[in-house]
FIDRENNU-452822 format. One record per atom (N, C-alpha, C): residue in one letter; chain; z, x, y. Coordinates in pm, whole numbers, plus 32768, in hexadecimal, padded with zeros to 4 digits. Layout:
N
REC | A | A | Z | X | Y .
...
END
This chain:
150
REC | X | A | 8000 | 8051 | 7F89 .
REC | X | A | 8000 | 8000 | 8000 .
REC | X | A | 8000 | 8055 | 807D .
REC | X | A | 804A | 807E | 8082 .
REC | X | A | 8075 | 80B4 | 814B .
REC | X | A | 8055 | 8172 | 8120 .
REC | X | A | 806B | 8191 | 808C .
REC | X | A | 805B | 8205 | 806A .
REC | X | A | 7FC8 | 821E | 8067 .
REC | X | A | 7F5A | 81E6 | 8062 .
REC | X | A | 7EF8 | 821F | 8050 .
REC | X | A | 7E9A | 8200 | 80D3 .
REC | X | A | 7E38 | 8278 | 80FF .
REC | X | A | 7DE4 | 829E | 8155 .
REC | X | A | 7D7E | 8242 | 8147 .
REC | X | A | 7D5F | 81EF | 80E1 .
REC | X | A | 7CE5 | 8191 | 80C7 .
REC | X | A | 7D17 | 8109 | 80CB .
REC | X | A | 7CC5 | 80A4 | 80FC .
REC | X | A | 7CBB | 8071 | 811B .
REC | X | A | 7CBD | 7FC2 | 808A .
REC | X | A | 7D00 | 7FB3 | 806B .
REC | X | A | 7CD0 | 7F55 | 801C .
REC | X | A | 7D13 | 7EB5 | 8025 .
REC | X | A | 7CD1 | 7E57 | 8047 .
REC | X | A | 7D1D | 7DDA | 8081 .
REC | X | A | 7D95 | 7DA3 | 8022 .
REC | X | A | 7D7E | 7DC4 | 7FB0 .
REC | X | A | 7E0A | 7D85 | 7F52 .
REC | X | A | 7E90 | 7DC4 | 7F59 .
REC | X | A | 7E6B | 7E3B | 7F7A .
REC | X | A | 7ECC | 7E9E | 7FAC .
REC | X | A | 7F27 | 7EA4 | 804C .
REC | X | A | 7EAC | 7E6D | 809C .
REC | X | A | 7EA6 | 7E9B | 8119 .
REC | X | A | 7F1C | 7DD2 | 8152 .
REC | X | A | 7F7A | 7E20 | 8193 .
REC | X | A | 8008 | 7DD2 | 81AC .
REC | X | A | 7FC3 | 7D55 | 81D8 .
REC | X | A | 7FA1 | 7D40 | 826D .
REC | X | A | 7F6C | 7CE7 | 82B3 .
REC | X | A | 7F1A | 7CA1 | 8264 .
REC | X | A | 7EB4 | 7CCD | 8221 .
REC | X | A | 7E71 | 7C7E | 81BF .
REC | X | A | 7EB6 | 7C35 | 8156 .
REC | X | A | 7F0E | 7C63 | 8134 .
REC | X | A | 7F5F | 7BEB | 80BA .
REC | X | A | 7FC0 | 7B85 | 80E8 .
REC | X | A | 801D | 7BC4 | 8173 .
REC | X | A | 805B | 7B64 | 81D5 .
REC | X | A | 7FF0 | 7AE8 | 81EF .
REC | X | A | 7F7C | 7AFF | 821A .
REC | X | A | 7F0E | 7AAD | 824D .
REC | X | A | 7EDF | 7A47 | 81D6 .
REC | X | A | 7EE5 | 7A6A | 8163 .
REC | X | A | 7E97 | 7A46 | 80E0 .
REC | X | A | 7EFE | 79C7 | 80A8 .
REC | X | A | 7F8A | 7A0C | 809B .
REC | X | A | 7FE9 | 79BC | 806B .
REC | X | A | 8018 | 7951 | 80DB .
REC | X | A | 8024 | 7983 | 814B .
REC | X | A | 8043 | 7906 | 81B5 .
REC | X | A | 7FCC | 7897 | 81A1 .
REC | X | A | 7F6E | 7884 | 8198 .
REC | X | A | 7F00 | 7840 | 817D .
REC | X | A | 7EFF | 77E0 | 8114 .
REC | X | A | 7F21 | 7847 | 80B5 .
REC | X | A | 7F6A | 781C | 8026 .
REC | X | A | 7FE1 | 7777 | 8001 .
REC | X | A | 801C | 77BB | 8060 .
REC | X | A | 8087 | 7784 | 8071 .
REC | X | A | 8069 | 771D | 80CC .
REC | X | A | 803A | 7757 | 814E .
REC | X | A | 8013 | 76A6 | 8197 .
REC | X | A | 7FC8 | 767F | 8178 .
REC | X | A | 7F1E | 767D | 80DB .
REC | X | A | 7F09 | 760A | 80CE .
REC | X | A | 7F4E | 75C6 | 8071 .
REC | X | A | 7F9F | 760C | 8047 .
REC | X | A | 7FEB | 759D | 7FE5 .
REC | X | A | 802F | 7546 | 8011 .
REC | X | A | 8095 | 7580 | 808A .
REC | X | A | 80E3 | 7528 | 80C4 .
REC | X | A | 808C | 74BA | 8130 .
REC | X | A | 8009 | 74D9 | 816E .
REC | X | A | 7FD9 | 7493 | 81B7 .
REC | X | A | 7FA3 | 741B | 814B .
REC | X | A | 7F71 | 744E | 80AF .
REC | X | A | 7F41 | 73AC | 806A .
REC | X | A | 7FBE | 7363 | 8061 .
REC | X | A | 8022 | 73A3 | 803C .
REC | X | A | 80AC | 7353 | 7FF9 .
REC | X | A | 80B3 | 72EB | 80C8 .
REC | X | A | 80B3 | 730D | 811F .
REC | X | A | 80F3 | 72E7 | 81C3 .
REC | X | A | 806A | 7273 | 81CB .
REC | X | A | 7FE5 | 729D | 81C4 .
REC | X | A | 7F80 | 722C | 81C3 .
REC | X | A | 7FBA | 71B0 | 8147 .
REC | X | A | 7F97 | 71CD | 80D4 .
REC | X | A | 7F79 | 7169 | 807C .
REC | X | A | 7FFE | 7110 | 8078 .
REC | X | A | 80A8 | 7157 | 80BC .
REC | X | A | 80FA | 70F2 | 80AD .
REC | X | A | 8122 | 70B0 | 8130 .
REC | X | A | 80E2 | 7118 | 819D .
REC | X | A | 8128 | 70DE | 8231 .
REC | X | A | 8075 | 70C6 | 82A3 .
REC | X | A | 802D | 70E7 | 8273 .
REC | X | A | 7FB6 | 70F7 | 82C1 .
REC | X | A | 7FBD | 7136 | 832B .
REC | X | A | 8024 | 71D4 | 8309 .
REC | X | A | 8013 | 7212 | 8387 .
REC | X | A | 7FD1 | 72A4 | 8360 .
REC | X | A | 7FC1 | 72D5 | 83AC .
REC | X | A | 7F6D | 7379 | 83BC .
REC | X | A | 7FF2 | 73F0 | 83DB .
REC | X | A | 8012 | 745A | 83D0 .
REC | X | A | 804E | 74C5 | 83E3 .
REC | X | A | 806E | 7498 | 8452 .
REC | X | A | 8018 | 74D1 | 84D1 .
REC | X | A | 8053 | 74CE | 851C .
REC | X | A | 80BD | 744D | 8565 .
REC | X | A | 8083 | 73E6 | 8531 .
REC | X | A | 80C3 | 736F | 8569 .
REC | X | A | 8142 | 7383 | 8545 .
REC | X | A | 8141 | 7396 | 848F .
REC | X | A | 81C8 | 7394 | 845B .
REC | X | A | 81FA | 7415 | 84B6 .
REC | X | A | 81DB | 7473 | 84D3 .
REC | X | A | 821E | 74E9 | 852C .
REC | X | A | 8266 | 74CA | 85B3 .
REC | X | A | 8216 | 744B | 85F3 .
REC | X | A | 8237 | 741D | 8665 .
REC | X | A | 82A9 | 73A6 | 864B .
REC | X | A | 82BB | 736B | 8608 .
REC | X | A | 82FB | 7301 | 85E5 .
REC | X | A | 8375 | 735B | 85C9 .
REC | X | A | 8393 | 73B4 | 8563 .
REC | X | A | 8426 | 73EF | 8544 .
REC | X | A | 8464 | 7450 | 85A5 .
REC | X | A | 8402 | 748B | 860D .
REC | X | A | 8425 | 74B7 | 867A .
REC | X | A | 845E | 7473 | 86EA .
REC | X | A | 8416 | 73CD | 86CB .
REC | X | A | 8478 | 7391 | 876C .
REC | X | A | 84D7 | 7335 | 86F9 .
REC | X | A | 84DE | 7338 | 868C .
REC | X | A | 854B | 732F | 864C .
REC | X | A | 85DD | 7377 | 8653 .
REC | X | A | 85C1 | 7402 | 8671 .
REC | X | A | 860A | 745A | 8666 .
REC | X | A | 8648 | 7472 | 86F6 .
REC | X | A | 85EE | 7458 | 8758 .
REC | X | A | 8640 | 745A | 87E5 .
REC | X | A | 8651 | 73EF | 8823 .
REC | X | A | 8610 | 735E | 8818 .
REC | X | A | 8649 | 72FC | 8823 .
REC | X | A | 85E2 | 72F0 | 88C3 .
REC | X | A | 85CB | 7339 | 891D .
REC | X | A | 853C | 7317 | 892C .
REC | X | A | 850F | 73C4 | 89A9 .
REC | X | A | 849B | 73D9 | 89AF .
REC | X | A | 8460 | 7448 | 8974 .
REC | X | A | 83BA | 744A | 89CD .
REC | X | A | 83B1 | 749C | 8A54 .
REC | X | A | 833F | 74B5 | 8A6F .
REC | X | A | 8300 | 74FF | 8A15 .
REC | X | A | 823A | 74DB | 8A13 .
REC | X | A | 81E6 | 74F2 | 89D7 .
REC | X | A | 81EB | 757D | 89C0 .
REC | X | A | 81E4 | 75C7 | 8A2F .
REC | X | A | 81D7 | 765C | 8A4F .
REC | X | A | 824A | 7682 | 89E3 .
REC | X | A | 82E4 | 7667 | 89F1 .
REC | X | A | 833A | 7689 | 8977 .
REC | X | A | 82FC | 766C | 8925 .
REC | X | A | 82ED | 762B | 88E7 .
REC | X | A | 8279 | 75EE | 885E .
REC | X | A | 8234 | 763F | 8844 .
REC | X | A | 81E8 | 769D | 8897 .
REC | X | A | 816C | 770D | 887C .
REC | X | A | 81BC | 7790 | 885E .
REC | X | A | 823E | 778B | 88B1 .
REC | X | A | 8261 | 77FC | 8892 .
REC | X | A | 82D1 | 781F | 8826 .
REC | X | A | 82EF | 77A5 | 87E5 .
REC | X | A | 8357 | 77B6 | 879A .
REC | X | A | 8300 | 77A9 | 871B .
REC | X | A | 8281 | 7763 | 871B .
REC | X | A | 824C | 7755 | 8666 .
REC | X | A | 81A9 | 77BC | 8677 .
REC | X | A | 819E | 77F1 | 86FE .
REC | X | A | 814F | 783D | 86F9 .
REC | X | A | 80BD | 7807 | 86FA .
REC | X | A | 80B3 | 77A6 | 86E5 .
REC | X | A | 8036 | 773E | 8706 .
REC | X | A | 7FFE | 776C | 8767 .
REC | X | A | 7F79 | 7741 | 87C2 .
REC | X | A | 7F42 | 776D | 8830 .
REC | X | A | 7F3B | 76DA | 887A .
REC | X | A | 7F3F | 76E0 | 88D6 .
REC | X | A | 7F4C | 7656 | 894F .
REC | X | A | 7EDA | 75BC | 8921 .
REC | X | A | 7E8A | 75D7 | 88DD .
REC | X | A | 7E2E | 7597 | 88D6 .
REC | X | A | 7E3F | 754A | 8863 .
REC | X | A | 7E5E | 758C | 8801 .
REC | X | A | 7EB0 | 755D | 8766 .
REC | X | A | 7F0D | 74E6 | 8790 .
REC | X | A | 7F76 | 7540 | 87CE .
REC | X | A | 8016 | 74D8 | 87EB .
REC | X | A | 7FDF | 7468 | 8856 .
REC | X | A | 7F85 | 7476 | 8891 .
REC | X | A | 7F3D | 73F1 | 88E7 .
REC | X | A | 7F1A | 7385 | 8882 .
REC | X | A | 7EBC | 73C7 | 8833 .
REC | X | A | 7E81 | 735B | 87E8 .
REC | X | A | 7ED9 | 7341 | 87B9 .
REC | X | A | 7F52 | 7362 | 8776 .
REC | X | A | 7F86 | 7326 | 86EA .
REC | X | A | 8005 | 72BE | 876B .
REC | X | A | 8034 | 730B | 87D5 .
REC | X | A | 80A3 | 72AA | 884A .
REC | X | A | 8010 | 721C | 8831 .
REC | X | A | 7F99 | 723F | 886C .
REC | X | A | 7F58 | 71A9 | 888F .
REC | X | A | 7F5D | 717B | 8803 .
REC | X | A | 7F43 | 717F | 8798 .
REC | X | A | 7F2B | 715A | 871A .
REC | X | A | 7FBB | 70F5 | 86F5 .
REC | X | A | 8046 | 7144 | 870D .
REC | X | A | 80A5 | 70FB | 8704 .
REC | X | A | 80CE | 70B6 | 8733 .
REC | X | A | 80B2 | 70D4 | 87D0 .
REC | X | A | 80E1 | 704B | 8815 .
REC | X | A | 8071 | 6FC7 | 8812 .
REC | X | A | 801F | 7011 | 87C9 .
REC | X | A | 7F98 | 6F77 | 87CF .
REC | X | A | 7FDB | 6F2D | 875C .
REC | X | A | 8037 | 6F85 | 871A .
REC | X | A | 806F | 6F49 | 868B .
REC | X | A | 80F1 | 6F06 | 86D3 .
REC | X | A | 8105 | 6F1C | 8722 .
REC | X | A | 8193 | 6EC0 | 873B .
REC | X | A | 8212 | 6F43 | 86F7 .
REC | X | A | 81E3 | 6FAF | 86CB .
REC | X | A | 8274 | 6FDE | 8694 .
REC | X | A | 82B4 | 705C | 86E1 .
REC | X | A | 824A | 7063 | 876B .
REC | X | A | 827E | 70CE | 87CF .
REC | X | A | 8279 | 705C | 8873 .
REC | X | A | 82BA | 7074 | 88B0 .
REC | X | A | 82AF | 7036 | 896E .
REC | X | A | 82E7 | 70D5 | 8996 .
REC | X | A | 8291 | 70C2 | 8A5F .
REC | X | A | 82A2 | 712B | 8A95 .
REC | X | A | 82DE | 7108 | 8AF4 .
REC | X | A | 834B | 7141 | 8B1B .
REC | X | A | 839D | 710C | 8BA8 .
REC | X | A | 8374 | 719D | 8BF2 .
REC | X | A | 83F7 | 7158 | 8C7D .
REC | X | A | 83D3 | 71B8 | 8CEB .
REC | X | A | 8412 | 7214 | 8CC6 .
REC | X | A | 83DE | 72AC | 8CE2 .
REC | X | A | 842D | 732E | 8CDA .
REC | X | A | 847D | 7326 | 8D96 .
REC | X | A | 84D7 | 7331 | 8D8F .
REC | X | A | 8538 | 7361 | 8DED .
REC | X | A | 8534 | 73C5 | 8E3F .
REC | X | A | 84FB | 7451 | 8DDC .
REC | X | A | 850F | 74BE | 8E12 .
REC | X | A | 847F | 74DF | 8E2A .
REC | X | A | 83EB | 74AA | 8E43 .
REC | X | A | 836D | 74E0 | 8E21 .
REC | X | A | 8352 | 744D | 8E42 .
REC | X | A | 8318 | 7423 | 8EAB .
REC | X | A | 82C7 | 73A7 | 8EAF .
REC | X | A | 8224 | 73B1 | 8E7B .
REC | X | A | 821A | 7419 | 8E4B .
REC | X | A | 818A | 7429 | 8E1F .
REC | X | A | 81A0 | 741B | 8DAC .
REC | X | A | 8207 | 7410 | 8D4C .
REC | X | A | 81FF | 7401 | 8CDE .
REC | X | A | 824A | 7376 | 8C70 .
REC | X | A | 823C | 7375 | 8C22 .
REC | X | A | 828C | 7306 | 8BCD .
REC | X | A | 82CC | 7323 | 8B8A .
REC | X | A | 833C | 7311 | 8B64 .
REC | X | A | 839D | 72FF | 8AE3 .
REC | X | A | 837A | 72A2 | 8A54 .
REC | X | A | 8363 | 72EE | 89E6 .
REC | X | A | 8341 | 727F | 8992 .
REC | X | A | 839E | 7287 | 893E .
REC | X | A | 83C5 | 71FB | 88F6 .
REC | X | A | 8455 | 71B4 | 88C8 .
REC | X | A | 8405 | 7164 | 8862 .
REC | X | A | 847B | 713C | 87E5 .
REC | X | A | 8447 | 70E0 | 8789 .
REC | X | A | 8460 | 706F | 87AE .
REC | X | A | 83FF | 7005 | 8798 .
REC | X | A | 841D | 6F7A | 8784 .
REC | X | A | 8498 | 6F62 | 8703 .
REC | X | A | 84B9 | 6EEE | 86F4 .
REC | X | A | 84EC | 6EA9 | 867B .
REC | X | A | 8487 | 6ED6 | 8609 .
REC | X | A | 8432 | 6EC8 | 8632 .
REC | X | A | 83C8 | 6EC4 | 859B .
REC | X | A | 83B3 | 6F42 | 8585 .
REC | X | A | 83BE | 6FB1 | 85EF .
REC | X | A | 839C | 703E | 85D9 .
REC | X | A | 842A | 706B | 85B5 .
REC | X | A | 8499 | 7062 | 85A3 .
REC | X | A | 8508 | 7056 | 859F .
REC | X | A | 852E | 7044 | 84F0 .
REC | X | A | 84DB | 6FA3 | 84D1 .
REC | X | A | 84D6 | 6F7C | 8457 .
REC | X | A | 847F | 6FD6 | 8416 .
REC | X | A | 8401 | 6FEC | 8420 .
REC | X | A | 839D | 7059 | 83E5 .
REC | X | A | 83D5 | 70D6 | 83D4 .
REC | X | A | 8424 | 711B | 8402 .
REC | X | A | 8469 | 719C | 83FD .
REC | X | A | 84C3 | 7179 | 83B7 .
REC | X | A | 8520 | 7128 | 8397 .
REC | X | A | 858D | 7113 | 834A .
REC | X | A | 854D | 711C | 82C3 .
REC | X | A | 84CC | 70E0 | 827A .
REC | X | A | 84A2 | 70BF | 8220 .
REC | X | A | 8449 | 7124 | 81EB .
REC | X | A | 83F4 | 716C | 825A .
REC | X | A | 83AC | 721C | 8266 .
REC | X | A | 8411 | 7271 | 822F .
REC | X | A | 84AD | 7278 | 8261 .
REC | X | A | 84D6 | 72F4 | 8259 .
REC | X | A | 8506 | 731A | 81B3 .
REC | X | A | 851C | 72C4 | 8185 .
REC | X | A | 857E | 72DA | 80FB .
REC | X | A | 84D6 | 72FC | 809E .
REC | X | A | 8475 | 72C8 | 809D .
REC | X | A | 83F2 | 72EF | 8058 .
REC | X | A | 83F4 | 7396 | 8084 .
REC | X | A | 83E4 | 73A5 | 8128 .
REC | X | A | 83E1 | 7438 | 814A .
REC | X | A | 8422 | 7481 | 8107 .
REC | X | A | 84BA | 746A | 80D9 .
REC | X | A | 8514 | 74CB | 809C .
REC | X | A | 850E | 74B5 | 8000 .
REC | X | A | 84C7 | 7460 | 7FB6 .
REC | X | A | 848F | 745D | 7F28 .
REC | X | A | 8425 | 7496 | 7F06 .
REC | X | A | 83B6 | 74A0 | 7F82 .
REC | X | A | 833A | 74FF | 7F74 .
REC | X | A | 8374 | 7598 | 7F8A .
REC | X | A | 83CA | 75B2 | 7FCD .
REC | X | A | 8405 | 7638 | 7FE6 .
REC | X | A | 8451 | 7669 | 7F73 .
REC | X | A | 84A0 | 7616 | 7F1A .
REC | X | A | 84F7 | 760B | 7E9D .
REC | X | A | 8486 | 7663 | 7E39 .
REC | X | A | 8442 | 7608 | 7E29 .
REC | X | A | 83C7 | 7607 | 7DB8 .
REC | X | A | 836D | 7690 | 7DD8 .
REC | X | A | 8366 | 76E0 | 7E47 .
REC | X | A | 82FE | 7728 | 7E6C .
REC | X | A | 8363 | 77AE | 7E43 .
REC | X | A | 83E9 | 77AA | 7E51 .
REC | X | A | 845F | 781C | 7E4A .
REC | X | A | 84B4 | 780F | 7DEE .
REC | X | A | 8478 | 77BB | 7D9B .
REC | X | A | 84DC | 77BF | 7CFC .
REC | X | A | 84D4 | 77E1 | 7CA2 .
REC | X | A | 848C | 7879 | 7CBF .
REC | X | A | 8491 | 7900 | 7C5B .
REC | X | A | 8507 | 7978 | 7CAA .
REC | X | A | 8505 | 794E | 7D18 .
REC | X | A | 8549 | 79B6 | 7D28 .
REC | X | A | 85D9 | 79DD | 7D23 .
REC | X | A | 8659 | 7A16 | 7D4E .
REC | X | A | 86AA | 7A2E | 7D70 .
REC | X | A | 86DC | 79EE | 7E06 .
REC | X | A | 8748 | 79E7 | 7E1E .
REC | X | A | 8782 | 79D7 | 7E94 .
REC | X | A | 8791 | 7A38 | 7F00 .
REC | X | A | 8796 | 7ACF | 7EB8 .
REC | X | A | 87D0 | 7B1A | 7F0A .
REC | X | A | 8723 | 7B4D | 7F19 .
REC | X | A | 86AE | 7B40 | 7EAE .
REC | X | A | 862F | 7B87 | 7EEB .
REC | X | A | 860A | 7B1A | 7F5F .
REC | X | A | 861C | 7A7D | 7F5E .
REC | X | A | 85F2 | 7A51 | 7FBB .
REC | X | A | 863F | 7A95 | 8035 .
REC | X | A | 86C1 | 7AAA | 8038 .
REC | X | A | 86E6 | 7AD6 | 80D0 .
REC | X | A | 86BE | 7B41 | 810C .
REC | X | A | 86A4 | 7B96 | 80BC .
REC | X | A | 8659 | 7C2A | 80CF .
REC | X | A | 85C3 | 7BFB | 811C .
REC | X | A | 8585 | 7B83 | 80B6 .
REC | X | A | 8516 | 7B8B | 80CB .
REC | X | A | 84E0 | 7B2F | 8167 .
REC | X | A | 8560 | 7AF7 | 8163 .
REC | X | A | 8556 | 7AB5 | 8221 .
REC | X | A | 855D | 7B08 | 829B .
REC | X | A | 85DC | 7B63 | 8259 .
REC | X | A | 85FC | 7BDE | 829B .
REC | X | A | 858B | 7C32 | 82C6 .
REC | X | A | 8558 | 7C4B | 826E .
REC | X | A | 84AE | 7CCD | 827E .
REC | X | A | 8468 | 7C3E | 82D3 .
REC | X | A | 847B | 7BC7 | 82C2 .
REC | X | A | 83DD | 7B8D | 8314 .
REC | X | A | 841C | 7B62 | 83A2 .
REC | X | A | 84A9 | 7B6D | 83AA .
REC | X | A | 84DD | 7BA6 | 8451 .
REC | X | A | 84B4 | 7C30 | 846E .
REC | X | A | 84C9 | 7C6C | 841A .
REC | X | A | 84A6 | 7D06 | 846C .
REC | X | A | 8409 | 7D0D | 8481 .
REC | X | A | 83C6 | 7CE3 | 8414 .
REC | X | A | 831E | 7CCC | 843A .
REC | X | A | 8324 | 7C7E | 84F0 .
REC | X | A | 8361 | 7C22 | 84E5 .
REC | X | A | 8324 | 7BC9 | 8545 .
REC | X | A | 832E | 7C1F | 85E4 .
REC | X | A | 83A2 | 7C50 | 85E0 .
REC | X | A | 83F6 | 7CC2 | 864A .
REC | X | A | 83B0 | 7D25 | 863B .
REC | X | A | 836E | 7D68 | 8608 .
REC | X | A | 8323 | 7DC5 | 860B .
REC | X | A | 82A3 | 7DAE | 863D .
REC | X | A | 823A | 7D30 | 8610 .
REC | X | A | 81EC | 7D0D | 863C .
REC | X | A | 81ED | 7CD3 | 86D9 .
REC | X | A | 8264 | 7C8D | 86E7 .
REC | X | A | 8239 | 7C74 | 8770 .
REC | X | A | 8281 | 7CFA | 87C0 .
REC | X | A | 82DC | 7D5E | 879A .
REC | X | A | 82C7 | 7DB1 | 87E4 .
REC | X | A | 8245 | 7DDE | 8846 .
REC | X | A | 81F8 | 7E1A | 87D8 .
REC | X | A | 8177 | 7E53 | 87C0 .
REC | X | A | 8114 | 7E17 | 8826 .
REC | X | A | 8134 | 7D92 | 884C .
REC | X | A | 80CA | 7D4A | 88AD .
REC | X | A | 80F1 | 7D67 | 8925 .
REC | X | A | 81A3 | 7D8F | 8913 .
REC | X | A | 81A5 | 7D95 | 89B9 .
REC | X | A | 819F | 7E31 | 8A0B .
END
């Protein structure tokens, strides 16, 4: 891998990070369509203003890493669904706060426990202590990478 001067993609880090994330979100994106009719990112946007209770867009881009145009479509997509509304931001009149409805509220209650059975099922070869290691290394990846940009 990192030891050799040549070049080979199965080897080469970024390429298997890239391969397996893929991996992994289309599985989890058929299991999020076929039981909730949502897409990644929506479900990304939905457990994020889940999680702060309500949540400019721009946070949204920068906390799931999405690009502005993604988290647009999927904010208009949800609130056309009734399971996101945008109030006034306070601090930024140029911007909105987006918050769950009742129904986006209900949809996340019923999303999340599937999320943590697809996560069960994807990590139930391993150990406890390799998963913590192995969260551990994909914090230090992430910190390293966005070092690197700035």
């Amino acid at each position: 891998m990192l030891r050799s001067r040549e070049l080979r993609l199965d080897g080469f880090l970024p390429y298997r990070l890239s391969i397996t994330s893929n991996l992994v979100s289309d599985h989890i994106a058929s299991a999020y369509q076929q039981l909730f009719g949502l897409t990644i990112p929506e479900w990304r946007l939905i457990a994020i203003v889940a999680e702060e209770g309500a949540v400019a867009q721009s946070a949204v881009c920068e906390r799931s890493r999405m690009d502005k145009v993604m988290v647009s479509r999927a904010a208009i997509a949800m609130v056309g669904r009734g399971l996101l509304e945008r109030t006034a931001h306070d601090g930024d009149r140029r911007s909105h706060l987006l918050v769950l409805t009742e129904a986006g509220r209900t949809l996340y209650a019923d999303v999340a426990p599937k999320a943590l059975e697809l996560e069960a099922q994807l990590f139930a070869g391993f150990a406890p202590d390799e998963l913590e290691a192995f969260v551990a290394m994909l914090h230090r990846i992430d910190a390293v990478a966005l070092s690197l940009r700035a």
